[in-house]
PDB file of N, CA, C and O in Angstrom:
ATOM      1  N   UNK A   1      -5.435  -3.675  16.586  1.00  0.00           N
ATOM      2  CA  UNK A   1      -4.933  -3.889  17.935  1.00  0.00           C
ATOM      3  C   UNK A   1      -5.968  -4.593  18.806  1.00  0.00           C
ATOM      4  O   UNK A   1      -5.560  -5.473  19.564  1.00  0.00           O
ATOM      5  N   UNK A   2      -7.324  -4.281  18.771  1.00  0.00           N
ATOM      6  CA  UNK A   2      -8.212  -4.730  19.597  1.00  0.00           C
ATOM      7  C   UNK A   2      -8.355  -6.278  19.287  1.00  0.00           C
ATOM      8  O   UNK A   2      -8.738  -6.881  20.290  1.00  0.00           O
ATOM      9  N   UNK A   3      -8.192  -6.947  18.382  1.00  0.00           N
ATOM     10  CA  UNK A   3      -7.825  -8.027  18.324  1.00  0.00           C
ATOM     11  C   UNK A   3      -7.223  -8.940  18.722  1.00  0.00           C
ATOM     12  O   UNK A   3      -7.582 -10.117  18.702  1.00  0.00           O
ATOM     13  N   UNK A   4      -5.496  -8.169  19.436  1.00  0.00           N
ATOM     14  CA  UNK A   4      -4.431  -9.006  19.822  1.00  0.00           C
ATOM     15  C   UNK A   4      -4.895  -9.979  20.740  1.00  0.00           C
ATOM     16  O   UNK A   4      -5.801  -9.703  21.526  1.00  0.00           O
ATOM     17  N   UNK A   5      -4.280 -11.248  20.707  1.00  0.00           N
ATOM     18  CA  UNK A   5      -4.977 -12.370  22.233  1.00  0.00           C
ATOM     19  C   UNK A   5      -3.697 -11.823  23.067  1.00  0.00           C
ATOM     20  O   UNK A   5      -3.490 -12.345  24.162  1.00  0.00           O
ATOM     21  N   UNK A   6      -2.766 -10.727  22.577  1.00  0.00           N
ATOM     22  CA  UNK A   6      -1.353 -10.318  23.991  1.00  0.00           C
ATOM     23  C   UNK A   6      -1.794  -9.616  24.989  1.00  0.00           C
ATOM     24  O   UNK A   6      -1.356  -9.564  26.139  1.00  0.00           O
ATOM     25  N   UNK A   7      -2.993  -8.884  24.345  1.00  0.00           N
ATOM     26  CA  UNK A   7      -3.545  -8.038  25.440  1.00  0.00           C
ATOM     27  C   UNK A   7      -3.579  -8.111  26.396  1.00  0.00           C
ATOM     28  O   UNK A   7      -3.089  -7.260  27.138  1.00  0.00           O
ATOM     29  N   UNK A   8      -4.332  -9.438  26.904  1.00  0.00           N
ATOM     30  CA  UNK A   8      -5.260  -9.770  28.159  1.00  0.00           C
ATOM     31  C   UNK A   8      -3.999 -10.375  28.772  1.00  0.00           C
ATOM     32  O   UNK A   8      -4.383 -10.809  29.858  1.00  0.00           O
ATOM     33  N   UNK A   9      -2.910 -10.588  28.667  1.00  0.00           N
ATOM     34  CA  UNK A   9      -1.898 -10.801  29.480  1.00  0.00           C
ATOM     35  C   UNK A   9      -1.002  -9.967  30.170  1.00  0.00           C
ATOM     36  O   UNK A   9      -0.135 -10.136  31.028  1.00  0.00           O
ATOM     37  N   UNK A  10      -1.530  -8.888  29.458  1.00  0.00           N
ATOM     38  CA  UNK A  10      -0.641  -7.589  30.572  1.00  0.00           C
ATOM     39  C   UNK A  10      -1.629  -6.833  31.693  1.00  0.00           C
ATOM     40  O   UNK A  10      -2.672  -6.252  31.391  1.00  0.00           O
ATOM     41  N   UNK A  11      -1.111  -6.953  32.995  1.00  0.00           N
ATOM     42  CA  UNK A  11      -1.749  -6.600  34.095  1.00  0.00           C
ATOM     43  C   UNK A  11      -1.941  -5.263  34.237  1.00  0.00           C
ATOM     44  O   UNK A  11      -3.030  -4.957  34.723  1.00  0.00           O
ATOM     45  N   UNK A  12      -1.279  -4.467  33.985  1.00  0.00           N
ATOM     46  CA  UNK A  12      -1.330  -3.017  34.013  1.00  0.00           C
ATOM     47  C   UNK A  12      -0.901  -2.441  32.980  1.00  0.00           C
ATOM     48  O   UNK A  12       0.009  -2.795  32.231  1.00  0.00           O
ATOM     49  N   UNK A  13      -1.770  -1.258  32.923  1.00  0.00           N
ATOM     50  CA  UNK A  13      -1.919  -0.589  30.872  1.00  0.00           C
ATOM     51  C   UNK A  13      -0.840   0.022  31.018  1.00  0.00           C
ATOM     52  O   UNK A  13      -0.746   0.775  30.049  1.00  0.00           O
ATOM     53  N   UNK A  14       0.395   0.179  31.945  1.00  0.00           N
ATOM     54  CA  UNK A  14       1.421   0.956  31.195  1.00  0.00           C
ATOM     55  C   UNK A  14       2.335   0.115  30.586  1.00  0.00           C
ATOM     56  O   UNK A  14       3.171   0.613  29.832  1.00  0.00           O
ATOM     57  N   UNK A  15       2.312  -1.375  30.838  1.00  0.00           N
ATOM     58  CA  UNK A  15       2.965  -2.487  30.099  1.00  0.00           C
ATOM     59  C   UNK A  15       2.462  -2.450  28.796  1.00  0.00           C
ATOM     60  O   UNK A  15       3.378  -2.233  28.002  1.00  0.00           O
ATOM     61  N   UNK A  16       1.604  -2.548  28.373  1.00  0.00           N
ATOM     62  CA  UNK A  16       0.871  -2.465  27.489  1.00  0.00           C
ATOM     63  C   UNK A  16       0.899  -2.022  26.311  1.00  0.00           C
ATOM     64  O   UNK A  16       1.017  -2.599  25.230  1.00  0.00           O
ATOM     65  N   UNK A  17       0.669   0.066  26.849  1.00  0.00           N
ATOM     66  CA  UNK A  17       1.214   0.515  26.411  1.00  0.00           C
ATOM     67  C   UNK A  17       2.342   1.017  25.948  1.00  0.00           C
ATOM     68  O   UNK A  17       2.437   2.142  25.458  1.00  0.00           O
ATOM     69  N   UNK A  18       3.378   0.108  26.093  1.00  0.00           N
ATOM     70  CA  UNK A  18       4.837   0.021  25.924  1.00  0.00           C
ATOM     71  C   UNK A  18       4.729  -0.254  24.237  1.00  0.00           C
ATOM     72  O   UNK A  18       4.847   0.543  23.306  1.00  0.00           O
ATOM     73  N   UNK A  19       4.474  -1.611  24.243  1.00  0.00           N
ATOM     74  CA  UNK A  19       3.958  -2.558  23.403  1.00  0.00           C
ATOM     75  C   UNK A  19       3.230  -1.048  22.117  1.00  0.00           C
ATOM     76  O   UNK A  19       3.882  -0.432  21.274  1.00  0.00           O
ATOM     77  N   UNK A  20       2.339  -0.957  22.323  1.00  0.00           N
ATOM     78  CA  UNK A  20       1.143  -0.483  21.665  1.00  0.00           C
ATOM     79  C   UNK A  20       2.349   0.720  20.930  1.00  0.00           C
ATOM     80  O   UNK A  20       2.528   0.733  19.712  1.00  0.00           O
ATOM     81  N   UNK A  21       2.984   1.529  21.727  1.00  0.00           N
ATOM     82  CA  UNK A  21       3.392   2.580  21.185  1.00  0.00           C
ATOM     83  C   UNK A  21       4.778   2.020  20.275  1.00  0.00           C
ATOM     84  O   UNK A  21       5.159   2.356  19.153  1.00  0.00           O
ATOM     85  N   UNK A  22       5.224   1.247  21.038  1.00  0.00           N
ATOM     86  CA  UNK A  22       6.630   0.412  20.283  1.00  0.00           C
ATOM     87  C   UNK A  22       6.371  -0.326  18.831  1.00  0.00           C
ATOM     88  O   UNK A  22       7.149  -0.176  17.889  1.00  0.00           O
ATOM     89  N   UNK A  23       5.207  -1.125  18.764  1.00  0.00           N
ATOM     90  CA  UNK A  23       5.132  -1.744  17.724  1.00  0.00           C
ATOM     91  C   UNK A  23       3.593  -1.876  17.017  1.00  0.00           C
ATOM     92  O   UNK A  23       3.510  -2.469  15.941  1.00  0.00           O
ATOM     93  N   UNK A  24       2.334  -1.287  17.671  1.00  0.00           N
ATOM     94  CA  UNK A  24       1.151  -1.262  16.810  1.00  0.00           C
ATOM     95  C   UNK A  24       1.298  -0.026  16.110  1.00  0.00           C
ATOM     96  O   UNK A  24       1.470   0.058  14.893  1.00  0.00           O
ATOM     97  N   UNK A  25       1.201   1.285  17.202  1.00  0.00           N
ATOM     98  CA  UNK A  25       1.200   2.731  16.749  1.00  0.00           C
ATOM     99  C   UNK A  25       2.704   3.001  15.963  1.00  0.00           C
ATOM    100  O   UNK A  25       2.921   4.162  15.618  1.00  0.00           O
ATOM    101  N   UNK A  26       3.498   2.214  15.741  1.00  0.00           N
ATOM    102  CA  UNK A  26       5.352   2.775  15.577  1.00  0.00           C
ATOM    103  C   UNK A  26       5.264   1.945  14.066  1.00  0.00           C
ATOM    104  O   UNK A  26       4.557   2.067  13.065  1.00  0.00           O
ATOM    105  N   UNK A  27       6.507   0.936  14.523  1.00  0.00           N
ATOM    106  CA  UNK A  27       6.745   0.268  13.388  1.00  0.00           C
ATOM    107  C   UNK A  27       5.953  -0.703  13.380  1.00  0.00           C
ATOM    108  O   UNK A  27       6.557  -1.602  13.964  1.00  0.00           O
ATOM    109  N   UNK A  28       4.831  -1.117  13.030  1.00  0.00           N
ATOM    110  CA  UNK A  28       4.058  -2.308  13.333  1.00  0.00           C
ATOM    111  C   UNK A  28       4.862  -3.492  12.053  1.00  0.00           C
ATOM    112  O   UNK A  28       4.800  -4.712  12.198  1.00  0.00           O
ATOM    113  N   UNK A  29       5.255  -3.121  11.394  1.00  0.00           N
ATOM    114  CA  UNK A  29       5.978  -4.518  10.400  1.00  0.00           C
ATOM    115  C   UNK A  29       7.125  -4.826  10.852  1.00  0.00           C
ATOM    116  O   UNK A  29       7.815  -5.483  10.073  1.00  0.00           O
ATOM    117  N   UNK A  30       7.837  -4.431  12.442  1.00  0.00           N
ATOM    118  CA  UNK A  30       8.414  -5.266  12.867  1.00  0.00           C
ATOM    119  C   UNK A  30       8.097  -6.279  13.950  1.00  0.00           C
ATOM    120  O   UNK A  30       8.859  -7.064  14.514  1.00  0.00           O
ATOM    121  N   UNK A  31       6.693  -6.066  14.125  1.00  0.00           N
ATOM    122  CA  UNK A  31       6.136  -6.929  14.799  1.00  0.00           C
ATOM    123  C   UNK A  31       6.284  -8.440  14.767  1.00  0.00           C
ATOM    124  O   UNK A  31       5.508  -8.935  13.950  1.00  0.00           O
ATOM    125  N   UNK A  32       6.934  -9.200  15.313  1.00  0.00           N
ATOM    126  CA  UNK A  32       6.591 -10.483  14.975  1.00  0.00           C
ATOM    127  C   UNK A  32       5.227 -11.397  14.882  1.00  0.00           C
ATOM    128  O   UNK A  32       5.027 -12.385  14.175  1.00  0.00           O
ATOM    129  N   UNK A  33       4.669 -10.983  15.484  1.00  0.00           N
ATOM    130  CA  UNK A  33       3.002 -10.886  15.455  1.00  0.00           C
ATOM    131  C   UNK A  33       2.103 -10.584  14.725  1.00  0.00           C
ATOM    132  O   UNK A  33       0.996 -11.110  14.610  1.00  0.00           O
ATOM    133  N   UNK A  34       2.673  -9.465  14.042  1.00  0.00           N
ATOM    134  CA  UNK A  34       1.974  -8.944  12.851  1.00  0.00           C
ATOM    135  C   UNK A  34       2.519  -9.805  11.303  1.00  0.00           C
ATOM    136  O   UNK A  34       1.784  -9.899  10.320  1.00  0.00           O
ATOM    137  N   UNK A  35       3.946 -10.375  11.369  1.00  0.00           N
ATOM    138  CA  UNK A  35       4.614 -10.778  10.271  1.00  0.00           C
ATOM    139  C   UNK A  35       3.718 -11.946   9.933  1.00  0.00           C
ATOM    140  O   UNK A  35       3.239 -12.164   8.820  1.00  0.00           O
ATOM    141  N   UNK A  36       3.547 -12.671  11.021  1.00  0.00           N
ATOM    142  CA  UNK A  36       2.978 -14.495  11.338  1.00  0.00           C
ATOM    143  C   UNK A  36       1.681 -13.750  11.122  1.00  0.00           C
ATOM    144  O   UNK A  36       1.258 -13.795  12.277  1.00  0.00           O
ATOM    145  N   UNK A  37       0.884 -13.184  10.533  1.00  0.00           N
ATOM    146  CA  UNK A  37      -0.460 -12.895  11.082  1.00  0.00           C
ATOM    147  C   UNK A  37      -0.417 -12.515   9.231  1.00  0.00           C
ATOM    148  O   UNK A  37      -1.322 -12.713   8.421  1.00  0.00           O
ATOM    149  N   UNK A  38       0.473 -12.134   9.070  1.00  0.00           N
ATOM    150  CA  UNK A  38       0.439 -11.422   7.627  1.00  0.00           C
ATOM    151  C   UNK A  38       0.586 -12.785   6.179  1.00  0.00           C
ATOM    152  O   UNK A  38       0.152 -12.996   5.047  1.00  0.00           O
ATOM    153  N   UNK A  39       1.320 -13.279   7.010  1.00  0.00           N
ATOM    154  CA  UNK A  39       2.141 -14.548   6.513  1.00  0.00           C
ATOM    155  C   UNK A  39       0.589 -15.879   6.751  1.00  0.00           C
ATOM    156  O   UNK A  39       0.685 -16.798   5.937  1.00  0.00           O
ATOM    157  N   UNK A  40      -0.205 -15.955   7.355  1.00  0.00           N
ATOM    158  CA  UNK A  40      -1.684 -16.465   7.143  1.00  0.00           C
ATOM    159  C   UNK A  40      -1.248 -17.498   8.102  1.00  0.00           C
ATOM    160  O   UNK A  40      -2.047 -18.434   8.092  1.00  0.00           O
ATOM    161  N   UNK A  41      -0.422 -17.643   8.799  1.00  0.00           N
ATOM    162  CA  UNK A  41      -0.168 -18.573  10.068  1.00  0.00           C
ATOM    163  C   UNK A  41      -0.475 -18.035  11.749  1.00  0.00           C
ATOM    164  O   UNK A  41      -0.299 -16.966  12.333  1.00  0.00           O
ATOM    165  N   UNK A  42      -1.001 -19.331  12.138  1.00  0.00           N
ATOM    166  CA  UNK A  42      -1.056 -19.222  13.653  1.00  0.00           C
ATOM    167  C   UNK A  42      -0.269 -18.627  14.359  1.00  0.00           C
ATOM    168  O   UNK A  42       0.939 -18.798  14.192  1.00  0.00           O
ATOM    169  N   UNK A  43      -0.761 -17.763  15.343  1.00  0.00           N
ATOM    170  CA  UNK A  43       0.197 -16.763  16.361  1.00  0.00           C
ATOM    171  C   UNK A  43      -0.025 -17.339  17.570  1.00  0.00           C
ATOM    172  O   UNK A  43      -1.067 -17.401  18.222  1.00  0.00           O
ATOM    173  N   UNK A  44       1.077 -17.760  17.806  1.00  0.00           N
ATOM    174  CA  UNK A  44       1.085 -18.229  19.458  1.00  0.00           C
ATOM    175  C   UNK A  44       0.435 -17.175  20.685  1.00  0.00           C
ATOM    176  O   UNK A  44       0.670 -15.980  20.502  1.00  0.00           O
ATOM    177  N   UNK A  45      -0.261 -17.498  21.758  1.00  0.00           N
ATOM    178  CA  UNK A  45      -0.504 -16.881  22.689  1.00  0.00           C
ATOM    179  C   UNK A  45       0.039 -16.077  23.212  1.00  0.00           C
ATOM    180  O   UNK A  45      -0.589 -15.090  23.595  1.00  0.00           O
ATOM    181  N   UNK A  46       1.675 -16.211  23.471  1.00  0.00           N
ATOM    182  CA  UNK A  46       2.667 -16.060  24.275  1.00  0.00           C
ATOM    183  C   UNK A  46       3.599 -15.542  23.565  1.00  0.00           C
ATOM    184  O   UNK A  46       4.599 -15.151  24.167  1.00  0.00           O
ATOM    185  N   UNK A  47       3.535 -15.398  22.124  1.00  0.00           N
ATOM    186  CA  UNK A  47       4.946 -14.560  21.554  1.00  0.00           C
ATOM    187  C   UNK A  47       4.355 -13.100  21.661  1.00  0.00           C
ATOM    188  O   UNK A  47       3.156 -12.827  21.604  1.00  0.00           O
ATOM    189  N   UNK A  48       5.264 -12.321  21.805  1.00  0.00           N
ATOM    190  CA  UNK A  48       5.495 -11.190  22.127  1.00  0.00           C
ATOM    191  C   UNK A  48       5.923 -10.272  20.903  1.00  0.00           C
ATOM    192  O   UNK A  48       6.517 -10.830  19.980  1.00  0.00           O
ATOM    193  N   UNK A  49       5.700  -9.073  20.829  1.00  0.00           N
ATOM    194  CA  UNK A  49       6.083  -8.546  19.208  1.00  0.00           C
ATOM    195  C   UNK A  49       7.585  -8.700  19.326  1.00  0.00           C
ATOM    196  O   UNK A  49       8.024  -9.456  18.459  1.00  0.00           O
ATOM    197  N   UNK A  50       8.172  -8.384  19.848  1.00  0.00           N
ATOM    198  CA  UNK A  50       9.943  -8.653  19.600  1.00  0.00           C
ATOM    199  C   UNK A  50      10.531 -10.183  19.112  1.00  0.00           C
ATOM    200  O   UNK A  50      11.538 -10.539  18.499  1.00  0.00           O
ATOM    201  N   UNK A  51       9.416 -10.863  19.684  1.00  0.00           N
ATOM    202  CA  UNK A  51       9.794 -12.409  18.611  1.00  0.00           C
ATOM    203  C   UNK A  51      10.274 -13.560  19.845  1.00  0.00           C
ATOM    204  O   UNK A  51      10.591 -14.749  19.840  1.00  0.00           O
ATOM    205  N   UNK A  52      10.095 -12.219  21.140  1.00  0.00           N
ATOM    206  CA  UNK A  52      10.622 -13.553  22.176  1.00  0.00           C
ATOM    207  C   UNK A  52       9.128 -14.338  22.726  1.00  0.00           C
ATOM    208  O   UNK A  52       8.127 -13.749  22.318  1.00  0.00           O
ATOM    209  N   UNK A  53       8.901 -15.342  23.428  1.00  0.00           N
ATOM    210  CA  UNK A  53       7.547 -15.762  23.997  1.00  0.00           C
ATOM    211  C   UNK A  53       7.570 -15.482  26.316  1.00  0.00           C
ATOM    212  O   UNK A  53       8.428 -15.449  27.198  1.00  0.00           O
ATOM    213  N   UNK A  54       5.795 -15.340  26.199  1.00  0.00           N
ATOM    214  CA  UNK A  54       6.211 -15.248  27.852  1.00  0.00           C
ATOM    215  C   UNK A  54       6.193 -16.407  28.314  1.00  0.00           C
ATOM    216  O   UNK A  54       5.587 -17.284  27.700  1.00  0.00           O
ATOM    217  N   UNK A  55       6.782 -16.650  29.373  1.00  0.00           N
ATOM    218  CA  UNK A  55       6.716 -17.864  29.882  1.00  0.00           C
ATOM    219  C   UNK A  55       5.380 -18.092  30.512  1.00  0.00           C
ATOM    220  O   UNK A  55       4.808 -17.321  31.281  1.00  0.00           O
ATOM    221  N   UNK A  56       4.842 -19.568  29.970  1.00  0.00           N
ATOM    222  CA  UNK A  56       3.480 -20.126  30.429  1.00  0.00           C
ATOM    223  C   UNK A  56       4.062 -20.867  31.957  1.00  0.00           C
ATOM    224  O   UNK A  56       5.086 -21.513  32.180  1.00  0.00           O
ATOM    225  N   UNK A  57       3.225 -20.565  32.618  1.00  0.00           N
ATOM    226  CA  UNK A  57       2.653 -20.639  34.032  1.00  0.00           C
ATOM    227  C   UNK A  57       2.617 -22.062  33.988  1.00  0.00           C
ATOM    228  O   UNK A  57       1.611 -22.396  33.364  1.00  0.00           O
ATOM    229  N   UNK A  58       3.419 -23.268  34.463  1.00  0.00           N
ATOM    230  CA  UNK A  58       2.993 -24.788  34.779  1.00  0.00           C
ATOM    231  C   UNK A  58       1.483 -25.393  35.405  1.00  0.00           C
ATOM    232  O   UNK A  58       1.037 -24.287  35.098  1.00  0.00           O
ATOM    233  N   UNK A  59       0.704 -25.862  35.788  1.00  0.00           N
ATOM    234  CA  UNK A  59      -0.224 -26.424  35.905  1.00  0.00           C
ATOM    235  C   UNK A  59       0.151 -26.841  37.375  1.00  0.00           C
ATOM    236  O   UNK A  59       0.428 -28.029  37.208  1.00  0.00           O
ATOM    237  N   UNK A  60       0.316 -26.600  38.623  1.00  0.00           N
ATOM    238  CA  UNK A  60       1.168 -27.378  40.002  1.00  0.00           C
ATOM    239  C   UNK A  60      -0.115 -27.995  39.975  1.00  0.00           C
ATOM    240  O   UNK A  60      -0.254 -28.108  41.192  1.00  0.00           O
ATOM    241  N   UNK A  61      -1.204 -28.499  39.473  1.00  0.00           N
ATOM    242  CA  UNK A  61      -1.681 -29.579  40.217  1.00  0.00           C
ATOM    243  C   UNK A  61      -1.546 -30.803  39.662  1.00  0.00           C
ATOM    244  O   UNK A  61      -1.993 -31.831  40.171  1.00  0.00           O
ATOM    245  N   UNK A  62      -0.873 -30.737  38.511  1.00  0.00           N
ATOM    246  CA  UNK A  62      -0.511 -31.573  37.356  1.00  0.00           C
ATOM    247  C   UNK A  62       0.792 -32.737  38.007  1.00  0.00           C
ATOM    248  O   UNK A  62       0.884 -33.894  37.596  1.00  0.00           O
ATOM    249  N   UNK A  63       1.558 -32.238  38.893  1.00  0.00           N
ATOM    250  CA  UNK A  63       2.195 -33.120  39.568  1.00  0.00           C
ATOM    251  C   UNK A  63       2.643 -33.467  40.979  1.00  0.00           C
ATOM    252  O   UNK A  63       3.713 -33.644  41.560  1.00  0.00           O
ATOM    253  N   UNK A  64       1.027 -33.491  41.342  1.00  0.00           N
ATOM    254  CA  UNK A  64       1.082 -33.668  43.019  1.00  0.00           C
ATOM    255  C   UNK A  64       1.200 -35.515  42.801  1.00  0.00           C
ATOM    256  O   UNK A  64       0.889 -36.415  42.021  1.00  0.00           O
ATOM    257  N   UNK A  65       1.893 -35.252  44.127  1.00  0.00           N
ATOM    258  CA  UNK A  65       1.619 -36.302  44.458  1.00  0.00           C
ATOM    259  C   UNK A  65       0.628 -37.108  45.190  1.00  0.00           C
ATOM    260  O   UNK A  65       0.354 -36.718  46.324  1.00  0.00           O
ATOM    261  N   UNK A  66       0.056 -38.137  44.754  1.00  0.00           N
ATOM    262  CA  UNK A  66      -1.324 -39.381  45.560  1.00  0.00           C
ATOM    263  C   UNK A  66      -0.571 -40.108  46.425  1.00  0.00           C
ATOM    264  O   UNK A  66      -1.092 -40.988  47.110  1.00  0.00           O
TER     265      UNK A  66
END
């Protein structure tokens, strides 16, 4: 678990621990995270163990206008 890069995206540990008890401490082989991790492929930042991703935050300075 101390590994996950999902961690540092949840603001408060009872989100977290949602996660932790649902799918590290529970069933961890339904993790989607754990499958892709098992499977020797890259894990996205942003997928989530249920297999959905969070939405990344746009860049607003990326299309100001000059």
């Amino acid at each position: 678990m101390a590994g996950c890069s999902l961690f540092p995206h949840f603001s408060t540990q009872g989100f977290l621990r949602i996660w932790q008890i649902n799918y590290c401490e529970g069933a961890y082989e339904r993790c989607e995270r754990f499958k892709l991790t098992e499977g020797g492929c890259v894990v996205s930042p942003t997928l989530l163990p249920n297999g959905k991703h969070l939405p990344i935050a746009r860049d607003s300075g990326s299309n100001r206008r000059k």
